[in-house]
PAZARO-551310 format. One record per residue (C-alpha): residue in three letters; x, y, z. Coordinates in steps of 0.25 Angstrom, whole numbers, padded with zeros to 4 digits, always signed. Layout:
ALAXYZ ...
# end
This chain:
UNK-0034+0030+0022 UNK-0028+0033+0035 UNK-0037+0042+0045 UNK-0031+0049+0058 UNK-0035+0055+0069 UNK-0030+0065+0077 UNK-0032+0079+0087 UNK-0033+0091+0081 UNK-0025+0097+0091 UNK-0015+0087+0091 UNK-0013+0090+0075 UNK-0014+0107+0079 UNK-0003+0102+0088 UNK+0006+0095+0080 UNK+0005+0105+0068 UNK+0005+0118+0079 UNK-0006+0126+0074 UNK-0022+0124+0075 UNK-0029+0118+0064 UNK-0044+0119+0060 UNK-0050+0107+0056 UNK-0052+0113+0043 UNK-0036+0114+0042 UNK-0033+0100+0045 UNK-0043+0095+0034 UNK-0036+0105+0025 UNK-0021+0099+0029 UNK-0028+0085+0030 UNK-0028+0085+0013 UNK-0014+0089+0012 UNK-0011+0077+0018 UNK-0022+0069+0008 UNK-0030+0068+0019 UNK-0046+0071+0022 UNK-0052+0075+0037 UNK-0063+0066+0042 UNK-0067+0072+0055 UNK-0063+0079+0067 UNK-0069+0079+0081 UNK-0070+0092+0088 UNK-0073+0083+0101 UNK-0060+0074+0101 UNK-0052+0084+0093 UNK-0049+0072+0082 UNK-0046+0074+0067 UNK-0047+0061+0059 UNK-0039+0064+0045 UNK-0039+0052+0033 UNK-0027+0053+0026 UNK-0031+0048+0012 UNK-0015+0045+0007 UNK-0010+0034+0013 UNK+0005+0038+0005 UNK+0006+0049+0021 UNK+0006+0040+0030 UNK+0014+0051+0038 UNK+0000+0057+0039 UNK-0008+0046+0046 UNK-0006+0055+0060 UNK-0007+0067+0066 UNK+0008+0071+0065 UNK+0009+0067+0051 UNK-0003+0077+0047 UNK+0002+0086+0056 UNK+0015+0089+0050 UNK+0007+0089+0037 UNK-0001+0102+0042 UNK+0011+0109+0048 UNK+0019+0106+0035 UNK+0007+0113+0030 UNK+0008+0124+0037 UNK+0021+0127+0036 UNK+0025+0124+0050 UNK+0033+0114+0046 UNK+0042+0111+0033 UNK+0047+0100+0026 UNK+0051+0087+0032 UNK+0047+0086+0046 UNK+0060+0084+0055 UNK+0062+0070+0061 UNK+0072+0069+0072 UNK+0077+0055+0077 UNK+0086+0054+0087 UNK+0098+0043+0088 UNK+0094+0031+0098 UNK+0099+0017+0102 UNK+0086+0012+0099 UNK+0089-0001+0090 UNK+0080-0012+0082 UNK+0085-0025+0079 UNK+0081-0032+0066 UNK+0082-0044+0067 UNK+0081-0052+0052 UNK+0072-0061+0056 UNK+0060-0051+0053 UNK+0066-0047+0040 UNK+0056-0056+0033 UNK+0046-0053+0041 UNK+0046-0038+0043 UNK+0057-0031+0041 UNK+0057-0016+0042 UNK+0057-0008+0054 UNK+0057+0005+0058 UNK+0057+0013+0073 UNK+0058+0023+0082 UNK+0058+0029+0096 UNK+0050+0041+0100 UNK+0052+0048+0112 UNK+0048+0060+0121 UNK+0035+0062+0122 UNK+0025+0055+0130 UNK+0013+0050+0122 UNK-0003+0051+0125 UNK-0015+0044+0120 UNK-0017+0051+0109 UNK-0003+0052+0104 UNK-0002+0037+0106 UNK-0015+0036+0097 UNK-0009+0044+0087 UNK+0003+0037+0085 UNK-0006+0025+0085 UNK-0013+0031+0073 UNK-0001+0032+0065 UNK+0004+0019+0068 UNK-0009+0011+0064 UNK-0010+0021+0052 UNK+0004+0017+0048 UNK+0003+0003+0051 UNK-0010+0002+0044 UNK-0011+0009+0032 UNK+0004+0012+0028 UNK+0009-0001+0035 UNK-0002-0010+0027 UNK-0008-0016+0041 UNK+0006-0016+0047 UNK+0012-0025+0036 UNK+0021-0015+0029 UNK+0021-0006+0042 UNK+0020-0009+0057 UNK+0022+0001+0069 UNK+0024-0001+0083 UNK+0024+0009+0094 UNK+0030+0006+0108 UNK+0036+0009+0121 UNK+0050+0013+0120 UNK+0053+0012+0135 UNK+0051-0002+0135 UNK+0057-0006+0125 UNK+0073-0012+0125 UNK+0081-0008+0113 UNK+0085-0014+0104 UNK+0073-0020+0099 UNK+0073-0031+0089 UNK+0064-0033+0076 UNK+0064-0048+0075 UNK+0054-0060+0070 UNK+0050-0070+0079 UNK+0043-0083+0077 UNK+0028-0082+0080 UNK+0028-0090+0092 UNK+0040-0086+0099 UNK+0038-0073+0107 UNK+0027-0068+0115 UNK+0022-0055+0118 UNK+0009-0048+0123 UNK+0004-0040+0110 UNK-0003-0026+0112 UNK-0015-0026+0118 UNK-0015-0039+0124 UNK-0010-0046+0137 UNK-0004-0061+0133 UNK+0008-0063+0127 UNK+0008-0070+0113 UNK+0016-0075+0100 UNK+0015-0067+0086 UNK+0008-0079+0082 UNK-0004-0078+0092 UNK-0003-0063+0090 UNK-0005-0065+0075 UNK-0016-0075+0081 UNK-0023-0067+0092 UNK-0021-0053+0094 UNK-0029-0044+0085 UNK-0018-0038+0079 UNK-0011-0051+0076 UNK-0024-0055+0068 UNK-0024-0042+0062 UNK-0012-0040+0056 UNK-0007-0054+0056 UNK-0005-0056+0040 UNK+0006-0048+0039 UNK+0016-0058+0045 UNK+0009-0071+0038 UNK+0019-0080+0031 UNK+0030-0077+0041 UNK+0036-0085+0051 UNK+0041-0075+0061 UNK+0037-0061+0065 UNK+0041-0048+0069 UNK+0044-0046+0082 UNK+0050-0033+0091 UNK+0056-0034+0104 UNK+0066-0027+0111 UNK+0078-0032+0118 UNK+0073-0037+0130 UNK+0062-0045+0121 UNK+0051-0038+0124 UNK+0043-0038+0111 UNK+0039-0025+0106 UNK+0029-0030+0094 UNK+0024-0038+0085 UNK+0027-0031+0070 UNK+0017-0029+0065 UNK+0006-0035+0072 UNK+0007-0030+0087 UNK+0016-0023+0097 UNK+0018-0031+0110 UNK+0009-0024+0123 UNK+0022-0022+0130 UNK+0030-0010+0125 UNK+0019-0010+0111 UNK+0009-0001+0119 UNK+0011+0014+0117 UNK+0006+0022+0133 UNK+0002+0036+0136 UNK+0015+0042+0141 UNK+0025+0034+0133 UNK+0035+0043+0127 UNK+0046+0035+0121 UNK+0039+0026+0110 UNK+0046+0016+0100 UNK+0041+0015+0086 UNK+0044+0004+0076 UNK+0038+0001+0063 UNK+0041-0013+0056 UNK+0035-0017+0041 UNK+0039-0024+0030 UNK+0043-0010+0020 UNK+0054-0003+0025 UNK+0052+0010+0019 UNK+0037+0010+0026 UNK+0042+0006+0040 UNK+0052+0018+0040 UNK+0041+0027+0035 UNK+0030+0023+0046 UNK+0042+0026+0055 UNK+0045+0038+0050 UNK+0031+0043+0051 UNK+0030+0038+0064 UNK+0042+0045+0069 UNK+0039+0059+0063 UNK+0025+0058+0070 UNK+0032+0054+0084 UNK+0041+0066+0083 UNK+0031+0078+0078 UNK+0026+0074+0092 UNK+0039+0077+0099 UNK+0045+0062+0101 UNK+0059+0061+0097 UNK+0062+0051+0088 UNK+0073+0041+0091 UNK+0079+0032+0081 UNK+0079+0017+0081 UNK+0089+0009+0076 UNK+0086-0003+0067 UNK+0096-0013+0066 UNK+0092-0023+0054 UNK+0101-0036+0052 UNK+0109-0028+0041 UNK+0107-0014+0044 UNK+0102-0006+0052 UNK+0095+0009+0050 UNK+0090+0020+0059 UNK+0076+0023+0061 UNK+0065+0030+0059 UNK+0071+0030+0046 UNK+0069+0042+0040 UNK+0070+0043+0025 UNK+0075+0052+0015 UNK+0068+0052+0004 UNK+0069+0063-0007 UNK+0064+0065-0021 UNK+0069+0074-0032 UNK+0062+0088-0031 UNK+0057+0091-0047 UNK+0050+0105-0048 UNK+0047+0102-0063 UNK+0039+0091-0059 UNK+0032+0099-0048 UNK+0028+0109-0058 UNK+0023+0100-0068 UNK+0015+0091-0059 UNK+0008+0103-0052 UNK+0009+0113-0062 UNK+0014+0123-0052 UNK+0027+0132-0054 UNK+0033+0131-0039 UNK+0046+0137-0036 UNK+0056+0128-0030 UNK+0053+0139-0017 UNK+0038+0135-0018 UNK+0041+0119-0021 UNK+0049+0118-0009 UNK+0039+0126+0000 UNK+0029+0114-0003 UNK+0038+0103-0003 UNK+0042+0109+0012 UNK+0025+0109+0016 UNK+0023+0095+0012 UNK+0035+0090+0020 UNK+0045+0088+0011 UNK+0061+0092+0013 UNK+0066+0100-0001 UNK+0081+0100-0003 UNK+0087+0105-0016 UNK+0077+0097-0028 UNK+0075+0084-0016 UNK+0064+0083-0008 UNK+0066+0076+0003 UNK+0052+0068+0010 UNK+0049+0066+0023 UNK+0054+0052+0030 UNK+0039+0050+0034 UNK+0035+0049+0020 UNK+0037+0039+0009 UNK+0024+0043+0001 UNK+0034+0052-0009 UNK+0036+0042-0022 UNK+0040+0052-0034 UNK+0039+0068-0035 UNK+0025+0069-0039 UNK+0024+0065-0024 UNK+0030+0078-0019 UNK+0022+0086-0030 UNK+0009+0082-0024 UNK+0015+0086-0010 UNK+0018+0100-0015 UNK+0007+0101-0022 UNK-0002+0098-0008 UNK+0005+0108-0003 UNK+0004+0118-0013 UNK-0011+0115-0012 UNK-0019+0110-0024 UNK-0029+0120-0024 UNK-0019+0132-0026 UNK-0014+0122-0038 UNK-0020+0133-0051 UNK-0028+0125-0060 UNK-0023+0126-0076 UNK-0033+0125-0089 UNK-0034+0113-0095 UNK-0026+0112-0108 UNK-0029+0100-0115 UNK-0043+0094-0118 UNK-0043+0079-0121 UNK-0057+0070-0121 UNK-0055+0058-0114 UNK-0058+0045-0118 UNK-0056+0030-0115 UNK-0046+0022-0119 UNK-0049+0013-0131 UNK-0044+0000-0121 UNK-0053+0003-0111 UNK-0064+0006-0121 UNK-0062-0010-0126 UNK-0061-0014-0111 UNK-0073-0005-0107 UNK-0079-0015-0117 UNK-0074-0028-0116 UNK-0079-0027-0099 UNK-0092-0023-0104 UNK-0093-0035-0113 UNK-0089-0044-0102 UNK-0098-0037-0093 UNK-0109-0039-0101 UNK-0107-0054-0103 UNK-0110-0055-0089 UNK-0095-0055-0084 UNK-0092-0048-0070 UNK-0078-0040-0069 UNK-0069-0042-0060 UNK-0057-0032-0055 UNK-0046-0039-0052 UNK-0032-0031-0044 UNK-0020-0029-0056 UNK-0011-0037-0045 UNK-0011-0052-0043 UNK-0001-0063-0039 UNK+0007-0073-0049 UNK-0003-0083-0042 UNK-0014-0078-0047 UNK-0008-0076-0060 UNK+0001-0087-0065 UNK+0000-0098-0053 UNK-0015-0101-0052 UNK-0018-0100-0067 UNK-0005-0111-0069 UNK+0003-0101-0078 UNK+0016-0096-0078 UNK+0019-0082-0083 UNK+0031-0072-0082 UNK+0022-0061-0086 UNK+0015-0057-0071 UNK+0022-0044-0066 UNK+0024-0050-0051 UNK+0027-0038-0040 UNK+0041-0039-0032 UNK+0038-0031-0020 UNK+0024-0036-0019 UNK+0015-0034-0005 UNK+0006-0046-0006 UNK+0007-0059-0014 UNK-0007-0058-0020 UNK-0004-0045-0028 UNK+0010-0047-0031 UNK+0009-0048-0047 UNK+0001-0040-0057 UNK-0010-0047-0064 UNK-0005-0053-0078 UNK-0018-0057-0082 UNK-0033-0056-0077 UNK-0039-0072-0078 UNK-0032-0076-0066 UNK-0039-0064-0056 UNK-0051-0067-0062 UNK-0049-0082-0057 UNK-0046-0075-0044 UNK-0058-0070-0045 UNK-0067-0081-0047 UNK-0060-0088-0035 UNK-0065-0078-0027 UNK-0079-0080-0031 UNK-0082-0094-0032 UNK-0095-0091-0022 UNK-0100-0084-0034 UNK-0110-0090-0043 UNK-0104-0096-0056 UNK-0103-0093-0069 UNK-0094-0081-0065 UNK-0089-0072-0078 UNK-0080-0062-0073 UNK-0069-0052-0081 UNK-0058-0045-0078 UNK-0053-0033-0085 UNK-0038-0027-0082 UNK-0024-0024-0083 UNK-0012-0034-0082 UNK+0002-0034-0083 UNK+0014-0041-0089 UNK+0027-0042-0089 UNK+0032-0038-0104 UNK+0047-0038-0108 UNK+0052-0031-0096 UNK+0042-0024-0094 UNK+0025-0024-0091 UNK+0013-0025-0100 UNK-0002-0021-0096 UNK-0013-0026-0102 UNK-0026-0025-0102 UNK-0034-0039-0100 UNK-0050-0043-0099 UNK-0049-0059-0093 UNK-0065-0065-0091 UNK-0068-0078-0085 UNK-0079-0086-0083 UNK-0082-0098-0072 UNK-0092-0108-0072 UNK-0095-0122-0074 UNK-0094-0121-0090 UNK-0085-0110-0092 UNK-0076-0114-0104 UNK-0069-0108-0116 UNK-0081-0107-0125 UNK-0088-0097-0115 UNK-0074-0088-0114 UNK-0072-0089-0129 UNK-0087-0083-0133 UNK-0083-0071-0124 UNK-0071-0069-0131 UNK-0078-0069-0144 UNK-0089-0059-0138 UNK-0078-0050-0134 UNK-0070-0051-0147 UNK-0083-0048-0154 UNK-0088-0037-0146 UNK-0073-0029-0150 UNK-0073-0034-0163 UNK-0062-0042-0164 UNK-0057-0055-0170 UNK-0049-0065-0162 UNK-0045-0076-0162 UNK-0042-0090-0153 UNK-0029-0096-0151 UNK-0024-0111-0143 UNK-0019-0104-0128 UNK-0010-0114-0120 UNK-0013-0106-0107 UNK-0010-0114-0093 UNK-0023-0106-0087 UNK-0031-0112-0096 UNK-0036-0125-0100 UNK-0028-0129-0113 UNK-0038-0130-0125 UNK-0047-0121-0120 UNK-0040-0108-0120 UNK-0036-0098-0131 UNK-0029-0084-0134 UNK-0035-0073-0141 UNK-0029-0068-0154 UNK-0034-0055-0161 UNK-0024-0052-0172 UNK-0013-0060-0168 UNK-0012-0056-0154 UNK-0017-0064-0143 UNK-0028-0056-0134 UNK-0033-0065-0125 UNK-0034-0080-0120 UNK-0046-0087-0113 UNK-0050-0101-0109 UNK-0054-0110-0099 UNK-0046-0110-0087 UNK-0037-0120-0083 UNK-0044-0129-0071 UNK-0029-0129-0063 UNK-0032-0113-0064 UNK-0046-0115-0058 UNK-0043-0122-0047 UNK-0031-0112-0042 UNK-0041-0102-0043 UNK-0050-0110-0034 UNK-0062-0110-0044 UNK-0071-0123-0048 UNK-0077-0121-0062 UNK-0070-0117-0075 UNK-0067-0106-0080 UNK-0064-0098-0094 UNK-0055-0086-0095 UNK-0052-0075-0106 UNK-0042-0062-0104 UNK-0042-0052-0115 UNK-0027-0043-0118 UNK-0038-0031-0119 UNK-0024-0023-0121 UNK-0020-0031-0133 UNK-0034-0033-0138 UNK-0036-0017-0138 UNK-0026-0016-0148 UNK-0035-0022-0159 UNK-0046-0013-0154 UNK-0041+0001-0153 
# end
């Protein structure tokens, strides 16, 4: 959760009235945000902003606009001015693979001071680090403008070829031996693995400007007291973030008084003008309103509140601001109004309808299905619902058409959902081969499935057992023990299963429908797991299996 720090008088300033400290807690939880402390010595305010869906408040000009929409002394959507510029940015398609979104700026008028420089700072690293994912989705740089020769050109480069004195240090070297050397190469340097060339900005003269998004270049990357005209760019590999990061950027720069100027970005087949600021709007629905909050507002009083949380109403649209991207369906703009409208003036109603809760008959043969495995001496384990097709299908040497795999996935290791549980379980025990053996461990969840066009969750319990005589015998009492304890009969059936040794493997069958399977597991699957001893598995459709129960 991001925490800021600031001035008081700076944030009295910006808003245009004097706050008490008590105020600024008060105006702290509009914004879902708590007060840590404040140092009468140093003047400093250090606010935790617990919802990291604002990243516009991550600054002391974003909660300051906040209090004054608050107070009134604004309304609605801030105004944003940019000026028209021949400031250009040539995309090169080299970077397209690499990283290939970006977005900038220019501000100008206004000379800036320590503590200006170390608030804009803030937002950047807050921006970067929390918002941006550690600068993978979202990098900013600052610079000097004056020396800076446009147009500037967003390339990539091989890791060898240029040479450049990164920030804070005083020797030219490559990307590579930044990745290598400099603190902030080894930092962040996991970001550009698997590529062969990296981002790279320089300005026309071929003076580099940085290294997206590891490290601006000690040159023109060093913001100084008494710079006012300062360049702004933000690269990533999410388009509709970088514009966002600008945009918040670029509203913060010009509620101090710079005047914002636009930079051209001239992409291989297009080419936009930036900061780009959007125009997002979502259908106003007062019934909704009403039924959600249970309050009767007039269209007078809906679009009052609307107007003190920022938002612009014309005829039944609201329109959001551009440095927010946080607004997914109404009931987003509903709990704005209602914040503003104030919870606590929100009157409380009688409860109607009396009801006696009670557990779900499923979890109630779940709840003791665990406790039977726990009290056989098996640990549980608690495993994430996503996984890969590697972990799934490649390493236990089956094919399935079942696994639900992600499109627009963020990392090759949770880019599937788990369509069954043995295989994590396997995972596990790789992870644990320093562990003292035999090790009994269980695993009960959800998994899902593809099903004629559409999904199927289920409700599985998978237990395995490793150790130098693990075999079918062992997994077989287990199953009896459990089928016993739920009174219920089953029986075995031949299982032709690639994850298992042939012969010793079976399915489940309680009145004609198969629960379960178990067996020992293959050898080919123990050694992609890593693992040394055998090992004996069962997973239970607790889902299917309820259906005989309740």
């Amino acid at each position: 959760m991001p925490t800021i720090t600031f001035s008081l008088k700076d944030l009295q300033n910006l808003v245009g009235k004097k706050l008490s400290i008590e105020e600024v807690e008060t105006y702290a939880h509009y914004g879902k945000g708590d007060l840590e402390s404040y140092t009468q010595e140093t003047d400093e305010i250090k606010i935790d902003f617990g919802d990291t869906n604002l990243p516009y408040l991550w600054s002391v000009e974003g909660f300051a606009r906040l209090v004054r929409l608050i107070l009134g002394k604004q309304k609605g959507i801030p105004v944003l001015q940019v000026n028209k510029s021949d400031y250009t940015i040539q995309v090169d398609s080299s970077v397209l693979k690499v990283r290939p979104f970006i977005d900038a700026f220019v501000a100008k008028g206004r000379s800036v001071d320590d503590y200006m420089i170390k608030q804009i700072v803030q937002l950047q690293e807050k921006l970067c680090d929390n918002y941006g994912r550690r600068r993978q989705k979202v990098a900013i740089g600052v610079y000097q403008c004056h020396k800076i020769n446009f147009p500037v050109h967003y390339t990539a480069t091989s890791p060898e070829s240029v040479k450049f004195t990164p920030l804070d240090f005083k020797k030219e070297m490559t990307q590579q031996e930044i990745l290598e050397d400099h603190p902030k190469g080894k930092e962040f340097s996991w970001i550009l693995e698997g590529h062969t060339k990296y981002p790279l900005l320089l300005d026309h003269e071929h003076t580099v400007l940085s290294f997206p998004p590891i490290i601006n270049s000690e040159e023109t990357g060093r913001v100084k007291e008494g710079d006012s005209e300062l360049f702004i760019e933000v690269t990533g590999i999410d388009d509709g973030a970088v514009h966002l990061a600008a945009n918040i950027m670029a509203q913060a720069l010009f509620e101090r008084g710079f005047s914002i100027y636009e930079v051209v970005i001239a992409y291989p087949t297009k080419e936009i003008h930036t900061p780009l600021l959007f125009n997002d709007t979502i259908k106003m629905d007062s019934n909704q309103v009403r039924s959600v909050l249970g309050l009767e507002l007039s269209s007078a009083e809906t679009k009052k509140l609307l107007a003190k949380a920022g938002y612009n109403l014309k005829g039944d649209t609201v329109i959001i601001p551009p440095y927010r991207k946080d607004i997914l369906h109404f009931v987003d703009v509903i709990e704005d109004i209602a914040i503003m409208y104030d919870y606590n003036k929100i009157p409380t109603k009688p409860l109607e309808n009396y009801t006696i809760g009670s557990t779900f008959p499923l979890i109630k043969i779940i709840d003791r299905c665990r406790e039977l495995l726990i009290g056989l001496g098996y640990q549980e384990m608690m495993s994430p619902i996503l996984t890969n097709v590697h972990t799934m299908n490649r390493k236990m040497i089956r094919e399935d058409s079942k696994t639900l795999e992600i499109l627009n996935y963020m990392s090759e290791t949770y880019s599937a959902v788990r369509s069954w549980l043995i295989p994590l379980l396997l995972d596990t025990l790789s992870k644990n081969k320093h562990r003292d053996y035999p090790q009994k461990i269980f695993e009960q969840g959800l998994i899902s499935l593809k099903n004629k066009g559409g999904i199927a969750d289920q409700e599985r319990l998978a237990v395995i057992t490793i150790h130098e005589t693990a075999n079918y015998t062992e997994m077989r009492q287990l199953l009896d023990y459990i089928m016993k304890m739920l009174k219920l009969e089953y029986t075995i059936e031949e299982l032709e299963h690639p994850s298992f040794i042939r012969g010793r493997s079976g399915k489940v069958i309680v009145k004609d429908k198969e629960v379960a399977l178990l067996g020992e597991i293959h050898p080919q699957v123990i050694r992609n797991f890593n693992l040394e001893l055998p090992a004996v598995a069962c997973e239970l459709n607790i889902s299917e299996l309820s259906k005989e129960l309740i």
